[in-house]
N, C-alpha and C positions, 0 to 999 in steps of 0.2 A: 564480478566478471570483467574480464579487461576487454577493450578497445582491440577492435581487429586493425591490422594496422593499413588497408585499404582506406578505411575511412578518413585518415590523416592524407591520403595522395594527394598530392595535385592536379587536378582534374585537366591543367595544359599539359600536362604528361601523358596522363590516361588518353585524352584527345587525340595526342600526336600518333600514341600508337593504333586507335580505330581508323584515323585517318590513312595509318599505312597499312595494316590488314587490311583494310576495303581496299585501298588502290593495287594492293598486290595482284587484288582479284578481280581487277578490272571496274571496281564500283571507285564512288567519285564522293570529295571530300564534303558537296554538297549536300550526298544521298547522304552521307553520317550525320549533318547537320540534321537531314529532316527525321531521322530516326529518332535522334535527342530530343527534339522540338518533340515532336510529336509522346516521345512517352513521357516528358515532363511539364511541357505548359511554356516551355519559353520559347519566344521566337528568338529569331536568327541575331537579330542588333545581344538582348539580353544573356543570349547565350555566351556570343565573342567577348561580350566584356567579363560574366563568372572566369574564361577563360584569363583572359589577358589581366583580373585581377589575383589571378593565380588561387584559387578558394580551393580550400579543399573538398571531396566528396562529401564530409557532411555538411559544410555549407551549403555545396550546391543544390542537393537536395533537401535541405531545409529550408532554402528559397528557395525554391521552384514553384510556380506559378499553382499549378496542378497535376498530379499524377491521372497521367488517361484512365477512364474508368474502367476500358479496355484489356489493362492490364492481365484480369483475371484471365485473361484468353491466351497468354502467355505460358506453357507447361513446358515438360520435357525436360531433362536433365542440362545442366550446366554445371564445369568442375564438378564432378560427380557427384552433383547430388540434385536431386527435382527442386523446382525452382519454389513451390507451391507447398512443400513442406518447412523451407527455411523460417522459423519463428523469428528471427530480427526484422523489423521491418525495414530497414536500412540498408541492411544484408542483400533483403529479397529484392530491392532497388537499384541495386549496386548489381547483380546477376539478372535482372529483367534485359539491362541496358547492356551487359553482355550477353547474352542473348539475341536479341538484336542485331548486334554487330557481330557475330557469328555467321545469323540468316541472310545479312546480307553479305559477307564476304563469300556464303557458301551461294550466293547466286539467286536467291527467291527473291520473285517480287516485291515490289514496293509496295505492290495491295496486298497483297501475304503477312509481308513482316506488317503491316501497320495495322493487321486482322480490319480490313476496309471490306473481305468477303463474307 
């Protein structure tokens, strides 16, 4: 089976464009940060540097500290398809974290999207 080719991006590409989704919608380049942080395990210093060493997706979540265990609280369709059926497990990581940055450009809370309720 081949390589989706997501997984090869550069995750300072993919960033720039969460960072402008959100800010389109009035959310803040730090709210992305804490999204990230929060469903993978890294803090903010670890994050900028994955970023500025240019890694791709699957590095980055192949370091990543920790996936929230949270995660599973995560449902609902993305790019049409449920998030909870995707068998890749890379796939399904790559779509959590869009996800995410959907929730909040579409306006929900910080304790919503982070399932803090």
């Amino acid at each position: 089976m081949s390589e989706h080719k997501i997984f090869s991006m550069v995750l300072a590409k993919i960033y720039s464009l969460y960072v402008q989704k959100a800010e389109r919608k009035n959310r803040t380049e730090e709210e992305v940060i804490q999204v990230i942080c929060w469903l993978t395990g890294y803090n903010s210093i670890a994050l900028i540097k994955q970023i500025k060493n240019e890694n791709d997706l699957t590095t980055f979540f192949a370091e990543a500290p920790v996936i929230n265990p949270n995660v599973s609280l995560i449902k609902e369709v993305v790019c049409g398809v449920r998030i909870e059926e995707i068998q890749d497990p890379l796939m399904r990581k790559v779509r959590y974290l869009d996800k995410l940055i959907d929730e909040l450009a579409k306006g929900k809370s910080m304790e919503k999207i982070l399932r803090s309720s």
